[in-house]
LUMZANU-716080 format. One record per residue (C-alpha): x, y, z; residue number from 0; residue in one letter. Coordinates in nm, 4 decimals. Layout:
// LUMZANU-716080
<r x="X" y="Y" z="Z" pos="NUM" code="A"/>
...
//
This chain:
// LUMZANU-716080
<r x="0.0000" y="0.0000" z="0.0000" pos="0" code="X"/>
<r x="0.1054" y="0.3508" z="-0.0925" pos="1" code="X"/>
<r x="0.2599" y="0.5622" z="0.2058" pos="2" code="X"/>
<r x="-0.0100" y="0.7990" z="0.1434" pos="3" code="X"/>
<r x="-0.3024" y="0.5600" z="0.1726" pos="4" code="X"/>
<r x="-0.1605" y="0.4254" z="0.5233" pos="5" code="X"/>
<r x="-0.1375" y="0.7847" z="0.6124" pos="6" code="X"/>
<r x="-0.4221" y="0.8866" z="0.5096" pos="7" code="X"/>
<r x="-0.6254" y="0.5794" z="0.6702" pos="8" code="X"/>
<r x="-0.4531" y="0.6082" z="0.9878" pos="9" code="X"/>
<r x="-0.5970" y="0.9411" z="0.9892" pos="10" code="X"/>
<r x="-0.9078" y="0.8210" z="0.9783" pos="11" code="X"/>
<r x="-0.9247" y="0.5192" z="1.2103" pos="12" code="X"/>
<r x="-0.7725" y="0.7596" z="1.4650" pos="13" code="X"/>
<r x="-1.0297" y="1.0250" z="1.4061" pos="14" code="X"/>
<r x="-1.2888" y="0.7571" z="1.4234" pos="15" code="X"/>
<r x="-1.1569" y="0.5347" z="1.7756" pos="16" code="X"/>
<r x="-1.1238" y="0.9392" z="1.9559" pos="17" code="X"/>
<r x="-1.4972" y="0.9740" z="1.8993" pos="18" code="X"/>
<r x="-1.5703" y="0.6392" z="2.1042" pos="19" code="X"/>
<r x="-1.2951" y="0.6487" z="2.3353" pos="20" code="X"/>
<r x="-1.2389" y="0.9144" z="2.5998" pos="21" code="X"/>
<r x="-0.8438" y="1.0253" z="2.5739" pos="22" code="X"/>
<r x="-0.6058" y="1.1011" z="2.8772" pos="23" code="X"/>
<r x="-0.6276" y="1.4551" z="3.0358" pos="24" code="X"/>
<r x="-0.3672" y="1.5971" z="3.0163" pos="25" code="X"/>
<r x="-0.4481" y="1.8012" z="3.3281" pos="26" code="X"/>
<r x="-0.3578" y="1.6739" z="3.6796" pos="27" code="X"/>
<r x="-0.2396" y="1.3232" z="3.5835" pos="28" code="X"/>
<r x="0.1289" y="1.1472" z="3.6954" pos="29" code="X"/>
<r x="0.3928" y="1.1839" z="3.4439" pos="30" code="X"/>
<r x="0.4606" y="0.8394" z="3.4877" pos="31" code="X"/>
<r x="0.2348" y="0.4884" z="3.4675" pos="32" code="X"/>
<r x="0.4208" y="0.2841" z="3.6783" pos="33" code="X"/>
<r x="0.5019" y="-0.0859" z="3.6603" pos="34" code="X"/>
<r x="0.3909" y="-0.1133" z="4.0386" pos="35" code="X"/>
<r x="0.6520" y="-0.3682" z="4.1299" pos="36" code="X"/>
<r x="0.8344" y="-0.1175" z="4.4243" pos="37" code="X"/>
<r x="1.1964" y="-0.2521" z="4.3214" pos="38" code="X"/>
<r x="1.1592" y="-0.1982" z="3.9984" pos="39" code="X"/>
<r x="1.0187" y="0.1582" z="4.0154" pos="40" code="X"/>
<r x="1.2544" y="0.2717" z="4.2381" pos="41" code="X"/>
<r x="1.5072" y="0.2537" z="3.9830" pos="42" code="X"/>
<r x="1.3215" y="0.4364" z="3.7235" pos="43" code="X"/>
<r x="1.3331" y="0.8174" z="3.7091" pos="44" code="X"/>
<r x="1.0089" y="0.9241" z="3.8952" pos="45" code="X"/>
<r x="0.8784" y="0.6028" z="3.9400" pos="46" code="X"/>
<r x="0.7626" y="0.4653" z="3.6448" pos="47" code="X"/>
<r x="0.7819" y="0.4676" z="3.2572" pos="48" code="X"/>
<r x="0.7728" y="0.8112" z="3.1343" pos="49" code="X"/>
<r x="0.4476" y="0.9287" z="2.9590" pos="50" code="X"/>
<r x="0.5832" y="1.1725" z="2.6508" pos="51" code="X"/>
<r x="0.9122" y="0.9791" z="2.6129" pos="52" code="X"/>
<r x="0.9718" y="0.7201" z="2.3513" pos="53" code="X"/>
<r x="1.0886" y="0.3540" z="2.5253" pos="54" code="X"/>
<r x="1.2453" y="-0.0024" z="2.3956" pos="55" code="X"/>
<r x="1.1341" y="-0.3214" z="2.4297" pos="56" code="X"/>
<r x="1.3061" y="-0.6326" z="2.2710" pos="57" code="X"/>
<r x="1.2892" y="-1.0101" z="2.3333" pos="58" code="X"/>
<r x="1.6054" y="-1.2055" z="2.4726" pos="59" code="X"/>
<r x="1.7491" y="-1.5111" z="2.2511" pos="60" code="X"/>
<r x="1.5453" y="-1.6386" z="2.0331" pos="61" code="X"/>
<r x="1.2680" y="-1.4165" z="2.1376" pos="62" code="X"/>
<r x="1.3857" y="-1.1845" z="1.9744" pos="63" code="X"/>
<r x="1.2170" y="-1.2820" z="1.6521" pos="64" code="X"/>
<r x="0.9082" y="-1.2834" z="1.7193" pos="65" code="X"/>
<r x="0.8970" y="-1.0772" z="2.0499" pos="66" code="X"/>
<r x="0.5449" y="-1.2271" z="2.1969" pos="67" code="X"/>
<r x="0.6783" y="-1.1790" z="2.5775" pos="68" code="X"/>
<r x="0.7678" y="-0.8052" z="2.4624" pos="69" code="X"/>
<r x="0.4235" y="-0.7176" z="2.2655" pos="70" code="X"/>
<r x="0.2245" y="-0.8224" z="2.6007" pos="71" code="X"/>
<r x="0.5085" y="-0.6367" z="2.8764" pos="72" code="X"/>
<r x="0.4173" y="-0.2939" z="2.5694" pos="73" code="X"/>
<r x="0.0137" y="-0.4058" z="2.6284" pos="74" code="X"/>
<r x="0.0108" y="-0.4282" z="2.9771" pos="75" code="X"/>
<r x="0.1472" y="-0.0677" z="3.0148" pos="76" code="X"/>
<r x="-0.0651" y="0.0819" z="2.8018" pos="77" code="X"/>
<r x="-0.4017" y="-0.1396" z="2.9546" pos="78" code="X"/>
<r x="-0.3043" y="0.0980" z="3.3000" pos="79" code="X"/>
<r x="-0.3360" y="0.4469" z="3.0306" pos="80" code="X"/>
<r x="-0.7222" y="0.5294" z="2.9150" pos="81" code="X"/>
<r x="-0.7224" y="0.6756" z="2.5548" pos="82" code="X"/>
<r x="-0.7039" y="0.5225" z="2.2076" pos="83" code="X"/>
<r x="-0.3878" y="0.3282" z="2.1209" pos="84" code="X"/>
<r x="-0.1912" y="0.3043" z="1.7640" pos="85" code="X"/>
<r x="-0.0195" y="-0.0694" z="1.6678" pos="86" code="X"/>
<r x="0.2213" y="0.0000" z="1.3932" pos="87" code="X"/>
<r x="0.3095" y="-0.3452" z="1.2271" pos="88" code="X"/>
<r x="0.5703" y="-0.4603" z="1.0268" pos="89" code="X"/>
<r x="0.3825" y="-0.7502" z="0.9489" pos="90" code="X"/>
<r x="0.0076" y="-0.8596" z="1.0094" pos="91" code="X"/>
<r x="0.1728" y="-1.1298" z="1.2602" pos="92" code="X"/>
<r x="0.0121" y="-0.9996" z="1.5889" pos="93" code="X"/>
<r x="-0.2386" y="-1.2189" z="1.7786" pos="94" code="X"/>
<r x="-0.4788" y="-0.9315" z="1.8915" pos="95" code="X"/>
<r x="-0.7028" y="-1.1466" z="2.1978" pos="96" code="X"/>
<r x="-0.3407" y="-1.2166" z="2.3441" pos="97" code="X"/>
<r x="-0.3297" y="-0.8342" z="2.3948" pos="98" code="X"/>
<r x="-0.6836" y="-0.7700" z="2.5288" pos="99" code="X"/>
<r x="-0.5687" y="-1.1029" z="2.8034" pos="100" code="X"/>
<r x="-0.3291" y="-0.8764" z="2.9288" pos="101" code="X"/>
<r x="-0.6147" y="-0.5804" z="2.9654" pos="102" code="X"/>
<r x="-0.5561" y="-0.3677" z="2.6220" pos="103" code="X"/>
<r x="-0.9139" y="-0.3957" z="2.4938" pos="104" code="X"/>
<r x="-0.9185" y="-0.4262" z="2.1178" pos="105" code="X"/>
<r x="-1.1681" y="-0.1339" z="2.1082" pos="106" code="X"/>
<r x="-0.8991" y="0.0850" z="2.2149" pos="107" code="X"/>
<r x="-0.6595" y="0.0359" z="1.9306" pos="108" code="X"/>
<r x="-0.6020" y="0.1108" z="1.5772" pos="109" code="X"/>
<r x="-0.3933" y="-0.1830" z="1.4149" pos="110" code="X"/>
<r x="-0.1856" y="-0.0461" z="1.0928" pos="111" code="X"/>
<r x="-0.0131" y="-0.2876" z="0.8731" pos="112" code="X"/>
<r x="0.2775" y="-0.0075" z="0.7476" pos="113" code="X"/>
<r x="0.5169" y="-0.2566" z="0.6231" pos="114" code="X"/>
<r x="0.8493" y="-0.0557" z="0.5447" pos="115" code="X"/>
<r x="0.6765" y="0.2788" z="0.6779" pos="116" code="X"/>
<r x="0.6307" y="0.1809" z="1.0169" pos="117" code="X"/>
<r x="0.8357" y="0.4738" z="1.1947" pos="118" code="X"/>
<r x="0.6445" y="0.6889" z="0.9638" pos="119" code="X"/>
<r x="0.2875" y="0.5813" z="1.0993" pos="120" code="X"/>
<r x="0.4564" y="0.5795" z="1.4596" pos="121" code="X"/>
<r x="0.5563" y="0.9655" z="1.4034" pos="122" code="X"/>
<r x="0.2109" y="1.0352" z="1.2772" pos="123" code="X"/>
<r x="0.0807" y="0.9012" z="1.5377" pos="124" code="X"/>
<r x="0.2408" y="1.0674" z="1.8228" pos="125" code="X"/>
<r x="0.1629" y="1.3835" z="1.6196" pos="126" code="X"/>
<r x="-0.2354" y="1.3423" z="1.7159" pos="127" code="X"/>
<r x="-0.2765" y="1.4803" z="2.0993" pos="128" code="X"/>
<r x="-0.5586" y="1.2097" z="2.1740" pos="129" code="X"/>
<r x="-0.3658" y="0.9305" z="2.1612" pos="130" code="X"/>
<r x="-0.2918" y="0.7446" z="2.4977" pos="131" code="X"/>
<r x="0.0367" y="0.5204" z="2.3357" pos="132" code="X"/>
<r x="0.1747" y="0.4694" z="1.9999" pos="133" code="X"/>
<r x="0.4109" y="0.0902" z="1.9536" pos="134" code="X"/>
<r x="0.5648" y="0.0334" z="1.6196" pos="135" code="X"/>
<r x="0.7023" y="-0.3111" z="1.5583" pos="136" code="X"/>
<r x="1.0802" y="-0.2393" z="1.4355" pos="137" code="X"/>
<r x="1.4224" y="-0.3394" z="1.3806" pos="138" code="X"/>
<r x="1.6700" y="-0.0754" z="1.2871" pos="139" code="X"/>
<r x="1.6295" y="0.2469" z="1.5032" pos="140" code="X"/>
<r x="1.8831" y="0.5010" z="1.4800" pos="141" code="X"/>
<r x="1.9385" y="0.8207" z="1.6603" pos="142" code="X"/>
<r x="1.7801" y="1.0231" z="1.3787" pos="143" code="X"/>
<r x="1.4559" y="0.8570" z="1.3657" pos="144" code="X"/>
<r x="1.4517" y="0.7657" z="1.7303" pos="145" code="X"/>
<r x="1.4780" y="1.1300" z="1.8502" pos="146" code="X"/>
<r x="1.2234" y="1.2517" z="1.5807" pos="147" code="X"/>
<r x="0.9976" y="0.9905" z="1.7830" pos="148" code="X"/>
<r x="1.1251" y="1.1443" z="2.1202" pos="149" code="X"/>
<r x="1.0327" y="1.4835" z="2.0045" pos="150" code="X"/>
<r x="0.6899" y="1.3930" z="1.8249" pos="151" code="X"/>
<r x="0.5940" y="1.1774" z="2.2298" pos="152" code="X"/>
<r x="0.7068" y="1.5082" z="2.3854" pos="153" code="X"/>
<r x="0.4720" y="1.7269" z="2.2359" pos="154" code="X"/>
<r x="0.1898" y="1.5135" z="2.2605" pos="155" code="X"/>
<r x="0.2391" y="1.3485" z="2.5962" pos="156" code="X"/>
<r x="0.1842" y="1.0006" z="2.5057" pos="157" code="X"/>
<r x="0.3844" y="0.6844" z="2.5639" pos="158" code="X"/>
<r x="0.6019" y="0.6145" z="2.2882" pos="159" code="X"/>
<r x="0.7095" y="0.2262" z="2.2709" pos="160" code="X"/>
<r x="0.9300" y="0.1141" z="1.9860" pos="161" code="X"/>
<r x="0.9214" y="-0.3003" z="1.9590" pos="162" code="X"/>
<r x="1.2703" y="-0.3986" z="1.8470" pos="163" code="X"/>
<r x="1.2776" y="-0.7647" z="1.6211" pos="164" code="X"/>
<r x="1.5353" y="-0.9427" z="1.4239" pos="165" code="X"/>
<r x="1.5880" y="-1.2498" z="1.2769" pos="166" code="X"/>
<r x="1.9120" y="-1.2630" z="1.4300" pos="167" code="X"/>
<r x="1.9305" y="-1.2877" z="1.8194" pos="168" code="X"/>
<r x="2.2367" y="-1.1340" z="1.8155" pos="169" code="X"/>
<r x="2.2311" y="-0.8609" z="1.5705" pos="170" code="X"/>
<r x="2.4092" y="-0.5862" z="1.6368" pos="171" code="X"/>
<r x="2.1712" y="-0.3485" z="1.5027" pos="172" code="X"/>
<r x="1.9352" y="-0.4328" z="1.8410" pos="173" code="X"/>
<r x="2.2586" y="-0.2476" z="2.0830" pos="174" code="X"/>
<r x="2.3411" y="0.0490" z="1.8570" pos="175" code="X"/>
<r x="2.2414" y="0.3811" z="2.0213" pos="176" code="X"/>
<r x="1.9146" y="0.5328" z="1.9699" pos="177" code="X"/>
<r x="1.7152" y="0.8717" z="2.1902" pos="178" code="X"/>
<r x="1.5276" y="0.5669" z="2.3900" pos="179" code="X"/>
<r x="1.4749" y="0.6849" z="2.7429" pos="180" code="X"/>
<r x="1.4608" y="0.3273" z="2.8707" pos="181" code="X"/>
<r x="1.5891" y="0.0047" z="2.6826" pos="182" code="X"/>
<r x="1.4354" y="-0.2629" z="2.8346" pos="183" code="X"/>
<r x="1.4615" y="-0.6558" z="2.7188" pos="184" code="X"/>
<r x="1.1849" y="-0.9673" z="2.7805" pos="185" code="X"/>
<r x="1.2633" y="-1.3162" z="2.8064" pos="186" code="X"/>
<r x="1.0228" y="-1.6099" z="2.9009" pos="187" code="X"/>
<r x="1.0903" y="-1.8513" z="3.1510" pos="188" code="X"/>
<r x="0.8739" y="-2.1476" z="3.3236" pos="189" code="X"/>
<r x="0.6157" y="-2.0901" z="3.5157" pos="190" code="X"/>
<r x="0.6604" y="-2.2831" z="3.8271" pos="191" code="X"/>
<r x="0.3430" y="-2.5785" z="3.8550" pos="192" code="X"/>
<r x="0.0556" y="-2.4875" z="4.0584" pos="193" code="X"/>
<r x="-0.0439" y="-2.7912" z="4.1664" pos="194" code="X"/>
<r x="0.1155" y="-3.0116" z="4.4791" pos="195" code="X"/>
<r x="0.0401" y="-3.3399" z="4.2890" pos="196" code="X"/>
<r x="0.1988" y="-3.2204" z="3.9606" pos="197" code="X"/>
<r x="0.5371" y="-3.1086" z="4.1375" pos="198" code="X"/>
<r x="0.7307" y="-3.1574" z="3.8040" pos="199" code="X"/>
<r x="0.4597" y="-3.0057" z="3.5661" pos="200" code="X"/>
<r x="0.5694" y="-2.6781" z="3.4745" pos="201" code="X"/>
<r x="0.3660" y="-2.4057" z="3.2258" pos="202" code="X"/>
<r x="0.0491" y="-2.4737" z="3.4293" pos="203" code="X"/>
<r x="0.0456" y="-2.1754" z="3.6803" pos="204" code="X"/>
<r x="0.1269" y="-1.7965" z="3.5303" pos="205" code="X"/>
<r x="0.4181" y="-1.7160" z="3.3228" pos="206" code="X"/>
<r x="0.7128" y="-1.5601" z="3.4483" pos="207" code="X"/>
<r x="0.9544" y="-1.3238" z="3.2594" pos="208" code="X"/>
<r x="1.3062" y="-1.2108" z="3.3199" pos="209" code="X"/>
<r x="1.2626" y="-0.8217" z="3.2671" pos="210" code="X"/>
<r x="1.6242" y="-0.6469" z="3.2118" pos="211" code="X"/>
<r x="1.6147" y="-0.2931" z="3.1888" pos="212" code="X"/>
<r x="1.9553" y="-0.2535" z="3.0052" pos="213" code="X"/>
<r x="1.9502" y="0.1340" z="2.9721" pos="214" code="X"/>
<r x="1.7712" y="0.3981" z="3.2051" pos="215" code="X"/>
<r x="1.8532" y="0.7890" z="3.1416" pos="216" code="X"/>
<r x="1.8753" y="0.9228" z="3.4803" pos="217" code="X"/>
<r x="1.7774" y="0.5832" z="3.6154" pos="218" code="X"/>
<r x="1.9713" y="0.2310" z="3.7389" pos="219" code="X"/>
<r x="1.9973" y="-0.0841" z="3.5077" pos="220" code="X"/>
<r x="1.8384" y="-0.3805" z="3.6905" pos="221" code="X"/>
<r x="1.6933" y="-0.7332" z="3.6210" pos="222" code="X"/>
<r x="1.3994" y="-0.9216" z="3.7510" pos="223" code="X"/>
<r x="1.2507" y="-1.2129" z="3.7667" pos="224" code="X"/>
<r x="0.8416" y="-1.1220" z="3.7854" pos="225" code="X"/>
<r x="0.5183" y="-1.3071" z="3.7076" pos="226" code="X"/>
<r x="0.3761" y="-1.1858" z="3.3464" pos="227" code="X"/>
<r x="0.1018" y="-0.9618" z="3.3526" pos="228" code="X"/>
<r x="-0.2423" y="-1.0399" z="3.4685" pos="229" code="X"/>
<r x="-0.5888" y="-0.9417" z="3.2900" pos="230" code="X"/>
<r x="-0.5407" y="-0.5661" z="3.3811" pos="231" code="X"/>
<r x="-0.1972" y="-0.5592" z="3.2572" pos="232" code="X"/>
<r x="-0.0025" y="-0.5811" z="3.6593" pos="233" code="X"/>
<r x="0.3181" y="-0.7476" z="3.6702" pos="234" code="X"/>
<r x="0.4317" y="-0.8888" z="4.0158" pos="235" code="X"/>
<r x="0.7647" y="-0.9962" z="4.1307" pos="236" code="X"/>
<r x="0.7649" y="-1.3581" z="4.1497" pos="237" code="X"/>
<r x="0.6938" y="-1.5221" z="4.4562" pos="238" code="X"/>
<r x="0.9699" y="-1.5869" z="4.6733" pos="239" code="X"/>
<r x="1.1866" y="-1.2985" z="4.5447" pos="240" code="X"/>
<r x="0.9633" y="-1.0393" z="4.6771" pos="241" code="X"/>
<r x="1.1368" y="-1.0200" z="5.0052" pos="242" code="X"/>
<r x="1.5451" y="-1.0057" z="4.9044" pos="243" code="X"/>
<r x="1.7192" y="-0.6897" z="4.8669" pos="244" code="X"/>
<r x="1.7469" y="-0.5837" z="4.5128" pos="245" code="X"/>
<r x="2.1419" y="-0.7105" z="4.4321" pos="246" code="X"/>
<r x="1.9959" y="-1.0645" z="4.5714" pos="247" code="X"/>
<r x="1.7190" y="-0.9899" z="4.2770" pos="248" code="X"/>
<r x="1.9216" y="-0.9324" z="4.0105" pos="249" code="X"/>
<r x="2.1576" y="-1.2236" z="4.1023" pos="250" code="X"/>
<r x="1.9098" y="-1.4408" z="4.0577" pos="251" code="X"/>
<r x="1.7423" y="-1.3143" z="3.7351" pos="252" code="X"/>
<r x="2.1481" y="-1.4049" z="3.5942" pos="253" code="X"/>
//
């Protein structure tokens, strides 16, 4: 599709999902949503994500690819914001009900397939002042584009996320610098069993996720081991963690 059609459409479908949703006041709100995990906003600049800021989210390993444990960490952020939400994809690969399990309702988002002119859509996107979030699912994000996205979440307020995937786990491209506040990367691990009579059943109670935040501006790198996030989008460390000191954490995410 021409770059002008997505444009134009987006424009539309935004225009459209403003007149059903109610967007964010700008007024009297935190500056902040907050992942609500004490440890781990204690190391983030005023306690949470910054709204207005653009963010990075990648897989670990192999994850990387498709990034499924990094689309749901983006979802459950912006499930906590009210307002209309713009999906930028790279490729109609997204599974939209695993989104709305985490609390992002489906009614609250406009889904554009951009292909090569993802960063484009995201940019348009953070131009319109009723949008709650904009994610765009991409894998090379220089400075240059990444602090025209900075700029564009600045004026409007919203939370920028950029999704970062490669068919390589290891591509270079993922580390190079970019005007990302945060860099933050997902990795699944087993959920411990739930059950006393399947002791060595794993997968059966609720996943858990190794969160690294590898880059914070004015913030401390950390990593965590936490239980994925629930129907309204709440992460929570994971049990038996929640009550060592923060080096004893990170230890044990490694």
């Amino acid at each position: 599709m021409p770059t002008a059609t997505v444009l134009q459409e987006l424009r539309r479908q935004i225009a459209r999902i403003e007149r059903a949703t109610p967007a964010r006041a700008d007024s009297g709100e935190a500056r902040t949503v907050a992942l609500r995990v004490a440890v781990i906003d204690r190391a983030l600049p005023g306690g949470g994500l910054a709204l207005g800021a653009l963010h990075e989210v990648a897989g670990a390993g192999p994850e990387v690819e498709h990034g499924a444990a990094a689309a749901l960490f983006a979802a459950g952020l912006l499930a906590r914001l009210r307002g209309p939400v713009l999906w930028a994809l790279a490729q109609p690969d997204l599974f939209a009900p695993a989104l709305a399990a985490v609390g992002l309702s489906p009614r609250r988002v406009v889904y554009v397939e951009a292909g090569a002119a993802v960063l484009l859509a995201m940019e348009e996107g953070l131009r319109q002042k009723g949008l709650a979030g904009v994610v765009g699912e991409v894998g090379r994000l220089g400075l240059t584009p990444s602090r025209r996205l900075q700029l564009a979440a600045e004026a409007s307020g919203a939370l920028a996320l950029a999704l970062r995937r490669s068919r390589r786990f290891d591509d270079p491209v993922l580390d190079e610098p970019s005007a990302a506040v945060t860099r933050w990367r997902v990795a699944s691990l087993p959920s411990p069993p739930p059950l006393p009579e399947a002791p060595d059943t794993p997968g059966l109670a609720r996943a858990r996720w190794r969160l690294d935040l590898v880059r914070a501006r004015g913030g401390e790198p950390g990593s965590w081991i936490v239980e994925a996030c629930d129907a309204k989008g709440r992460l929570a460390l994971a049990a038996g963690l929640d009550d060592r000191p923060a080096s004893a954490e990170r230890h044990a995410a490694r």
